[in-house]
C-alpha positions in Angstrom: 121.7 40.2 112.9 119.2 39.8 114.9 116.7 42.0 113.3 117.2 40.0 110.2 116.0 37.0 112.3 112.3 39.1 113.2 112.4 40.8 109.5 112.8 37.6 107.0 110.1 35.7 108.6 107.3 38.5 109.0 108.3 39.4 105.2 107.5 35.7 104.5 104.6 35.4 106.2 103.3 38.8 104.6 104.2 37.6 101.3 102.6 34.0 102.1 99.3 35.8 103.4 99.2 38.1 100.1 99.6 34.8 98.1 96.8 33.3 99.7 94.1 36.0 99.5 95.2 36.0 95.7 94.0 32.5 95.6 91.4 32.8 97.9 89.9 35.7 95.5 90.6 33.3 92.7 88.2 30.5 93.8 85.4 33.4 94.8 85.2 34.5 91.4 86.8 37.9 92.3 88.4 38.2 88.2 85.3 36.2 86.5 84.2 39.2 84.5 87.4 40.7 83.3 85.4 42.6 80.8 82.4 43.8 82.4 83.8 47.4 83.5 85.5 47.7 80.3 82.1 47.7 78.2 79.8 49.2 81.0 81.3 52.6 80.2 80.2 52.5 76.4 76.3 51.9 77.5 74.4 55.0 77.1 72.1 55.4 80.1 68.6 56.4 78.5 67.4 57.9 82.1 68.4 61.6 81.7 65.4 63.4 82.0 
């Protein structure tokens, strides 16, 4: 029982930290350009020489 006292908190605590680099990413603007690497690939580069 007593590792169930250590383990429940540090699981929260990871789980809490995860949650707030998710936000913190959020309000960077980490997802603003969702589409960006989707249409990148379709440009032909023209500098192939």
């Amino acid at each position: 029982m007593t590792g169930l006292a250590f383990l429940i908190p540090v699981a929260l605590g990871l789980g809490l930290l995860g949650l707030g680099a998710f936000f913190w990413s959020l309000k960077n603007g980490q997802f603003d350009d969702p589409e960006g690497a989707a249409n990148r690939i379709l440009i032909d580069d023209e500098d192939d020489a």
